[in-house]
One Martini backbone bead per residue (centre of mass of N, CA, C, O) as a GRO file, in nm:
protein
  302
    1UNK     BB    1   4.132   1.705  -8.369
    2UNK     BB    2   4.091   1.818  -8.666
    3UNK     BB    3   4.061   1.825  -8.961
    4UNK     BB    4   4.228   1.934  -9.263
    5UNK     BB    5   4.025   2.108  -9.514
    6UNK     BB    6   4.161   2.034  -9.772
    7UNK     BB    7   4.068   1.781  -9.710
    8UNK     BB    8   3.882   1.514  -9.808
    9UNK     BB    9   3.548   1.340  -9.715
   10UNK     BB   10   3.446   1.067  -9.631
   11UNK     BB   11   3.120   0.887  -9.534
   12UNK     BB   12   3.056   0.597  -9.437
   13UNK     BB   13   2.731   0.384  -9.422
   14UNK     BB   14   2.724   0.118  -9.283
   15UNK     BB   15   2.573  -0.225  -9.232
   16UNK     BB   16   2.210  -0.271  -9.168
   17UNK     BB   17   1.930  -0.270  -9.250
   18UNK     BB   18   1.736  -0.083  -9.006
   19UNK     BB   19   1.999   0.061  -8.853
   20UNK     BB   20   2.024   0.336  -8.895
   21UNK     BB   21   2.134   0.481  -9.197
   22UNK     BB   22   1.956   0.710  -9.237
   23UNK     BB   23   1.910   0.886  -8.994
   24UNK     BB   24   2.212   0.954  -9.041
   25UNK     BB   25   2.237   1.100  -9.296
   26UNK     BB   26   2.104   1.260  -9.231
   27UNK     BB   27   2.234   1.418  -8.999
   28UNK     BB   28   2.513   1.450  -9.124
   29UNK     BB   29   2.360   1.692  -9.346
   30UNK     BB   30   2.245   1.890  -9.092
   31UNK     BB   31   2.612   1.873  -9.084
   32UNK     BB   32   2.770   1.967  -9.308
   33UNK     BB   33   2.688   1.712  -9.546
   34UNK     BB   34   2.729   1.591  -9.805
   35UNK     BB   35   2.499   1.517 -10.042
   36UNK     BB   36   2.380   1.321 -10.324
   37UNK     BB   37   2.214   1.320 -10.552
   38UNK     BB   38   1.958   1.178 -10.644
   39UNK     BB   39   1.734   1.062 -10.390
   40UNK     BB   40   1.534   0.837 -10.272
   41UNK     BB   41   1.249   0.805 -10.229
   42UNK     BB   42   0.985   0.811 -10.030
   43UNK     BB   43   0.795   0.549  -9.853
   44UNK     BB   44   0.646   0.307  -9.668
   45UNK     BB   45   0.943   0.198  -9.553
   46UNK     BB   46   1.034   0.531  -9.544
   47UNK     BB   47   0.906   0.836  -9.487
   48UNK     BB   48   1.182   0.980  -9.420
   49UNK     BB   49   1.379   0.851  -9.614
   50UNK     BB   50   1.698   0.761  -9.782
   51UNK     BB   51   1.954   0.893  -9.845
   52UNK     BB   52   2.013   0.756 -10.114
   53UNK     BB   53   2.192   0.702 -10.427
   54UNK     BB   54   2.073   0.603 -10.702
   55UNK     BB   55   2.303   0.560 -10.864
   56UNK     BB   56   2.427   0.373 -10.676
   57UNK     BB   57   2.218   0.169 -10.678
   58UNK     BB   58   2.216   0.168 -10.981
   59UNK     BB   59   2.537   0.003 -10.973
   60UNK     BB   60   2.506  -0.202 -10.784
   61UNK     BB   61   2.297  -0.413 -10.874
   62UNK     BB   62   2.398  -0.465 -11.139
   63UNK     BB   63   2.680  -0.616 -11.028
   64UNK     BB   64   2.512  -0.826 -10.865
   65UNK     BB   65   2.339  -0.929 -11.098
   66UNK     BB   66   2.603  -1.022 -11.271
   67UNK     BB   67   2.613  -1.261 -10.994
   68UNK     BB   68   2.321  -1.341 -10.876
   69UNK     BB   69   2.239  -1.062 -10.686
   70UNK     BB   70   2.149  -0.940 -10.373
   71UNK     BB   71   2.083  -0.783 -10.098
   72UNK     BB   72   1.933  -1.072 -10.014
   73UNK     BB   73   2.207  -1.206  -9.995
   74UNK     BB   74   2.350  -1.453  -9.766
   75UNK     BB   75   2.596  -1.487  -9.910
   76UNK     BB   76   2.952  -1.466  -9.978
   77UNK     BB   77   3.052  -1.482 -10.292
   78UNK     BB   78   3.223  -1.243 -10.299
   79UNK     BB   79   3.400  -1.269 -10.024
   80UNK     BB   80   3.627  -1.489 -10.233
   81UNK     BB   81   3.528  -1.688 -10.406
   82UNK     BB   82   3.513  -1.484 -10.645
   83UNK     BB   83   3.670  -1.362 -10.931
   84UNK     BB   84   3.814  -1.054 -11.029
   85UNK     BB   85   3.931  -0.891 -11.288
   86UNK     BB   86   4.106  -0.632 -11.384
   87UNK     BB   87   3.902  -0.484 -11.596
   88UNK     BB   88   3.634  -0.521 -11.405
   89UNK     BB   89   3.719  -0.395 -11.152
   90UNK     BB   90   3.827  -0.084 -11.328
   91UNK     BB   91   3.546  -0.049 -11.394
   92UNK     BB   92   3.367  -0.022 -11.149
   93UNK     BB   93   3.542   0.191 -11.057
   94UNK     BB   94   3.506   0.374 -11.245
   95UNK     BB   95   3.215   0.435 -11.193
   96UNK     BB   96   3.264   0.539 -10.912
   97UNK     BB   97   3.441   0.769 -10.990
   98UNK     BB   98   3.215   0.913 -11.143
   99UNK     BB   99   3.044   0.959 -10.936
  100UNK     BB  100   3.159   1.134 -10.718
  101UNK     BB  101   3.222   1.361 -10.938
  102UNK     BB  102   2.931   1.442 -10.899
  103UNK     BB  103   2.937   1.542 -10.667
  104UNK     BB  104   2.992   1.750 -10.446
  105UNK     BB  105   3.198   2.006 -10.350
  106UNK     BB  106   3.299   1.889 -10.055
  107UNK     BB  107   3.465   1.837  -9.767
  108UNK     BB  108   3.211   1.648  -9.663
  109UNK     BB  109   3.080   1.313  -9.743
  110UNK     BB  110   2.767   1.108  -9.770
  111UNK     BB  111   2.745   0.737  -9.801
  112UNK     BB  112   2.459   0.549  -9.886
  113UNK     BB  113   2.419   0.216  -9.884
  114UNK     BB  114   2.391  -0.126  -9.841
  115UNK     BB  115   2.538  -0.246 -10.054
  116UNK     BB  116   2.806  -0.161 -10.013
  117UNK     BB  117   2.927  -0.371  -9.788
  118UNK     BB  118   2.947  -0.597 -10.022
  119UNK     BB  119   3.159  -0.359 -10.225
  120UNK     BB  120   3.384  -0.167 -10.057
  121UNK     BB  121   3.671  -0.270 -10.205
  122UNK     BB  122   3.543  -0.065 -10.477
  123UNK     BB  123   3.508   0.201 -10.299
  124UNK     BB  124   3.731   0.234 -10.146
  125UNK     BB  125   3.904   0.289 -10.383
  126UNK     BB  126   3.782   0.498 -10.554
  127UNK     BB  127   3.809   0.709 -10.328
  128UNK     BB  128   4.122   0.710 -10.317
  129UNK     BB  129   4.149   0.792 -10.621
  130UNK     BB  130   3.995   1.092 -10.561
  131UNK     BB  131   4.109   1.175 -10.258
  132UNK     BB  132   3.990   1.064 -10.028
  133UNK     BB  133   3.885   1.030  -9.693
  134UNK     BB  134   3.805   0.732  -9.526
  135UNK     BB  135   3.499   0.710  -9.335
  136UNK     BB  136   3.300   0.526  -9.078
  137UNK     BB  137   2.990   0.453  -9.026
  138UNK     BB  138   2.832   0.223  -8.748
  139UNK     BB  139   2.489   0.119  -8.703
  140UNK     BB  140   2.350  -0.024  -8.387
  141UNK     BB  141   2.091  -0.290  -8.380
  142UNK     BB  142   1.851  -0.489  -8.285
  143UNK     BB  143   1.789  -0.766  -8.422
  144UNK     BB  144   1.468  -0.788  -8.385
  145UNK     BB  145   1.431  -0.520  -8.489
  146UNK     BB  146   1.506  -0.575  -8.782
  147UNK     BB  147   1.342  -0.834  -8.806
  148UNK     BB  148   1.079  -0.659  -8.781
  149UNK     BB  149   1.094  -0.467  -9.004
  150UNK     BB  150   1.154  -0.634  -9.247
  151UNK     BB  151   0.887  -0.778  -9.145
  152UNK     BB  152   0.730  -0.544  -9.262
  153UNK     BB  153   0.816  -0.538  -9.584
  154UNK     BB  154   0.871  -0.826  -9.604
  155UNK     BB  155   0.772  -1.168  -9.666
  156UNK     BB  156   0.972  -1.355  -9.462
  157UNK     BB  157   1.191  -1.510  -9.324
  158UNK     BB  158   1.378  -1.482  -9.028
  159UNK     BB  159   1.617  -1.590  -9.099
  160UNK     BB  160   1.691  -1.400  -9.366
  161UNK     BB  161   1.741  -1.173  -9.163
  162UNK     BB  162   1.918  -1.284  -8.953
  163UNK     BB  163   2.155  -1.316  -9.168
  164UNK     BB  164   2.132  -1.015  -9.292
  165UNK     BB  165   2.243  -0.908  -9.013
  166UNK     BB  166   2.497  -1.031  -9.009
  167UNK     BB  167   2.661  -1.032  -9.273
  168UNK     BB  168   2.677  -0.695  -9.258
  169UNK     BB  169   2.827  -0.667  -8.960
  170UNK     BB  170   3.079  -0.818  -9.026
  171UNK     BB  171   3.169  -0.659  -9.250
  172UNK     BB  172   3.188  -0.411  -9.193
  173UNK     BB  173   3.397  -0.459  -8.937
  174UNK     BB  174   3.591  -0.627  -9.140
  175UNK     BB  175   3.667  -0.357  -9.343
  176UNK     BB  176   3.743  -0.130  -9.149
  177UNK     BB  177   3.963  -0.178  -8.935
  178UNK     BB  178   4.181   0.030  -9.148
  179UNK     BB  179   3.970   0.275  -9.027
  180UNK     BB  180   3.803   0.483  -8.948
  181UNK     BB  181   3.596   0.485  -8.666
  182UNK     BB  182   3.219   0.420  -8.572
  183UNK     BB  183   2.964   0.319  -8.308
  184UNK     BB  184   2.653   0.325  -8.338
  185UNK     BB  185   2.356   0.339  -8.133
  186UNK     BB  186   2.004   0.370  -8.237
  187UNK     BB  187   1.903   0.472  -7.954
  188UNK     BB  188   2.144   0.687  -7.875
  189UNK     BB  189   2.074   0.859  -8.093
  190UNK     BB  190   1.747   0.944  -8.032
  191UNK     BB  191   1.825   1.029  -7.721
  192UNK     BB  192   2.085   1.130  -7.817
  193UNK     BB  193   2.264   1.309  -8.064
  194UNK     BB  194   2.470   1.512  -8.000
  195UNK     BB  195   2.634   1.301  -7.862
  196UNK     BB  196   2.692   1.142  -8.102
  197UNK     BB  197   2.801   1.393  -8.293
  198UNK     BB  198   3.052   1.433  -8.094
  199UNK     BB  199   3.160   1.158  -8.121
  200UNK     BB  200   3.222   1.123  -8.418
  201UNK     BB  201   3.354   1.413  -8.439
  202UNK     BB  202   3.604   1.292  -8.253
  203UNK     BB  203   3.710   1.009  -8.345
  204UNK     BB  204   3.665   1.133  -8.700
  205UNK     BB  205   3.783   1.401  -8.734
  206UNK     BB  206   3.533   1.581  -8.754
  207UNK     BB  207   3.326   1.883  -8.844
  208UNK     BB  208   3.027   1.922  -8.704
  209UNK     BB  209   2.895   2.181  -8.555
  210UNK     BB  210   2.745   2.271  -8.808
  211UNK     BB  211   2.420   2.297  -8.679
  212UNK     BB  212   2.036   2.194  -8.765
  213UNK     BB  213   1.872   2.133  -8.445
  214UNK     BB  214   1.559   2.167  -8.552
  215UNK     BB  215   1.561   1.977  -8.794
  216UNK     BB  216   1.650   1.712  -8.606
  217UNK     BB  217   1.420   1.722  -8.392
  218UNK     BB  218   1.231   1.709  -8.666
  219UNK     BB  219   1.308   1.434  -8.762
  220UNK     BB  220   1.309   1.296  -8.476
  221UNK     BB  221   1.075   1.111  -8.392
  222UNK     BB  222   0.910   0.805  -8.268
  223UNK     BB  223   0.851   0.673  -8.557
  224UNK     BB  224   1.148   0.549  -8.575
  225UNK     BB  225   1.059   0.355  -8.299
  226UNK     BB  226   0.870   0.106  -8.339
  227UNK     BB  227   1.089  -0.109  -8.279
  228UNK     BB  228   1.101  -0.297  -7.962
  229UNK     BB  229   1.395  -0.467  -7.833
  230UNK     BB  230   1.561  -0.587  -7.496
  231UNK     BB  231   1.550  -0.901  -7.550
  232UNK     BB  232   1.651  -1.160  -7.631
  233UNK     BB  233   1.832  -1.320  -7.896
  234UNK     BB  234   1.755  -1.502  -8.170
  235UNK     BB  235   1.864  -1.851  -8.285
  236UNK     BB  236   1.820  -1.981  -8.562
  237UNK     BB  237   2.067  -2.166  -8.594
  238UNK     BB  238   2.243  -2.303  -8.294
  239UNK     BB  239   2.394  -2.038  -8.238
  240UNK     BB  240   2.562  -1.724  -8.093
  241UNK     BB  241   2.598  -1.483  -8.307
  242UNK     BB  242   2.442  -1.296  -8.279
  243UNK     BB  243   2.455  -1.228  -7.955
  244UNK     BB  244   2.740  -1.163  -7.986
  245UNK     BB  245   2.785  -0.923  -8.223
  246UNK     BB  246   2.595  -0.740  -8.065
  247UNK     BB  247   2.800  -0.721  -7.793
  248UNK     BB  248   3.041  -0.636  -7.926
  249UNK     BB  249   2.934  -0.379  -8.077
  250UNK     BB  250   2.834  -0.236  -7.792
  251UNK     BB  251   3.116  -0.242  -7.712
  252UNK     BB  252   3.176  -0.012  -7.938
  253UNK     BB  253   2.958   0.167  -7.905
  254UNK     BB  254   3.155   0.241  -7.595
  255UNK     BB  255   3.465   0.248  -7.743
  256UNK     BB  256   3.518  -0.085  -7.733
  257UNK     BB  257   3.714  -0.300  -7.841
  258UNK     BB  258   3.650  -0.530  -8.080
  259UNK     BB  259   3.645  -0.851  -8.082
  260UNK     BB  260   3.801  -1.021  -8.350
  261UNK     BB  261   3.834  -1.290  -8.307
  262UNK     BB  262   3.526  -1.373  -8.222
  263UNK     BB  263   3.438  -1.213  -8.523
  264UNK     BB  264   3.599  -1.474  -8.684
  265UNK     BB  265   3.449  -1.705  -8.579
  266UNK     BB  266   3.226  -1.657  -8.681
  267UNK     BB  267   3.272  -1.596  -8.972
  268UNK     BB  268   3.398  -1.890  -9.017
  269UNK     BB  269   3.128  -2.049  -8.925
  270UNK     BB  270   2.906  -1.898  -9.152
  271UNK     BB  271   3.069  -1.962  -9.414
  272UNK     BB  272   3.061  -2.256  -9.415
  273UNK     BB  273   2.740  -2.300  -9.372
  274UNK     BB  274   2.633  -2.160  -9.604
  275UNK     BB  275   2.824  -2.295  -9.846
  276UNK     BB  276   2.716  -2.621  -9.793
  277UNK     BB  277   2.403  -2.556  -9.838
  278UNK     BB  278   2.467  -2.377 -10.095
  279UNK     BB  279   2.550  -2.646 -10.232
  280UNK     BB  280   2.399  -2.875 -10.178
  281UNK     BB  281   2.139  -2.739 -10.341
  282UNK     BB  282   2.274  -2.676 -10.615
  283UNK     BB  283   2.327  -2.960 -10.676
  284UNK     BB  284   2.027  -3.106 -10.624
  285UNK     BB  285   1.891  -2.977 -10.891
  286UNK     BB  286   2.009  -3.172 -11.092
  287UNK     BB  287   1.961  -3.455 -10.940
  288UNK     BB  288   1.646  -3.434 -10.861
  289UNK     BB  289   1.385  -3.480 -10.879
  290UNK     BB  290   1.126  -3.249 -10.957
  291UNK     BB  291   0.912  -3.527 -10.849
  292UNK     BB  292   0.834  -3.734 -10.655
  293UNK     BB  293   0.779  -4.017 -10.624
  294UNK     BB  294   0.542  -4.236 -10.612
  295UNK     BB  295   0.488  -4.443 -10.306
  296UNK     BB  296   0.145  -4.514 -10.270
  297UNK     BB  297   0.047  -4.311 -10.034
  298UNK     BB  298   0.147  -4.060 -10.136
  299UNK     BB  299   0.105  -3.722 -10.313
  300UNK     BB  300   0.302  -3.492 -10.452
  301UNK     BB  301   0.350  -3.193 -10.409
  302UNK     BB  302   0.465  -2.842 -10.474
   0.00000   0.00000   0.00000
């Protein structure tokens, strides 16, 4: 049964970068829901677009930057671990519910941004005091797939692409817990559209029928799948961290509700692990010398 048409729907594209949050969004912007306005060009990193509003995105940014984060942070410290005043949280709030405000009036409206996942919990509430109905799609992609698109876009560890592959996939799916969701694969959404559109739009009661079928056809062309990888998940932490919330994800993706128990063992393992590492390190800047001595044998440099 559909939802009823007077109520607003909200559909929050949550997830890892590169596991086809754009690709969603274009697509169900072509099922009859409403994008926001002024949204981010395409450039080489995504020549198809990327269809998140750039407003949401320095809002998102700016709040980042001033507890000295960015989307490429694999730490917890916002989840948690930082406290926000009544005043600093109202305010934020308040601006997402100005951007919010600036959207179209439309029955359906579809939100984009990976920032958003680090930051759920002010974008949840702003979205529910405008009166939105708010509900989730997270698609899922192989770590490897992601850590390879990820790695042809900046040049970085390999480490750090698979810990914001698990951070993000972590997050969304323990924020979502107590709303509608759906969880989408990558391939599955691109080798049959129609039937993942007709599924998201049976689990999230989403009128999604309106369909602009020759568009989304010619959207999805065959390099959205440049890196293609089926075979086992890279660990490179020394725990299966990836590979168990890939498979419990995948198996979400299937309808099956996903091991709650499981992914919250992981994410109590990954929160100690990650704390640890960058509290040790944090304090050893103040305490370490800038240059090792000379020990007669090596001269280091940096």
């Amino acid at each position: 049964m559909q939802a009823q048409t007077n109520v607003k729907q909200i559909l929050f594209i949550l997830g890892a970068g590169r596991s086809g949050t754009s690709m969603l969004a274009r697509i169900l912007s072509l099922c009859d829901c409403a994008l926001p306005q002024s949204l981010k060009d395409a450039n080489a990193a995504n020549p198809s677009g990327y269809w998140e509003p750039t407003d949401a995105l320095k809002l998102n940014d700016a709040f980042l930057f001033h507890y000295g984060a960015t989307y490429f942070d694999p730490t917890l410290r916002l989840q948690g671990e930082l406290s926000f005043g009544p005043e600093e949280r109202a305010s934020f709030v308040g601006q997402i519910r100005f951007f919010l405000r600036q959207c179209p009036n439309a029955p359906r409206l579809v939100i984009k941004d990976p920032r958003i996942v680090a930051l759920f919990d002010f974008w949840l509430q702003a979205a529910r005091q405008e009166g939105f109905e708010p509900k989730v799609v997270i698609p899922i992609r192989h770590p490897q797939e992601v850590v390879a698109s990820l790695s042809a876009w900046v040049k970085a560890p390999t480490e750090l692409w698979s810990a914001l592959w698990l951070k993000y996939n972590l997050l969304s799916e323990r924020d979502s817990r107590d709303l509608p969701r759906v969880f989408v694969d990558y391939a599955d959404l691109l080798s049959d559209w129609r039937r993942q559109i007709a599924r998201i739009g049976r689990v999230l009661s989403v009128d999604l029928s309106s369909t602009n079928a020759a568009a989304i056809d010619a959207f999805l062309t065959p390099d959205l799948h440049r890196e293609r990888n089926s075979g086992p998940v890279v660990e490179p932490f020394g725990y299966p961290w990836l590979a168990q919330t890939y498979a419990l994800l995948m198996q979400a993706a299937r309808d099956q509700a996903p091991d709650a128990a499981t992914l919250d063992r992981i994410w109590h393992m990954y929160r100690q692990c990650e704390r640890s590492f960058r509290v040790a390190l944090d304090d050893s800047r103040s305490k370490l010398p800038a240059l090792p001595p000379h020990d007669g044998i090596m001269s280091w440099k940096r």
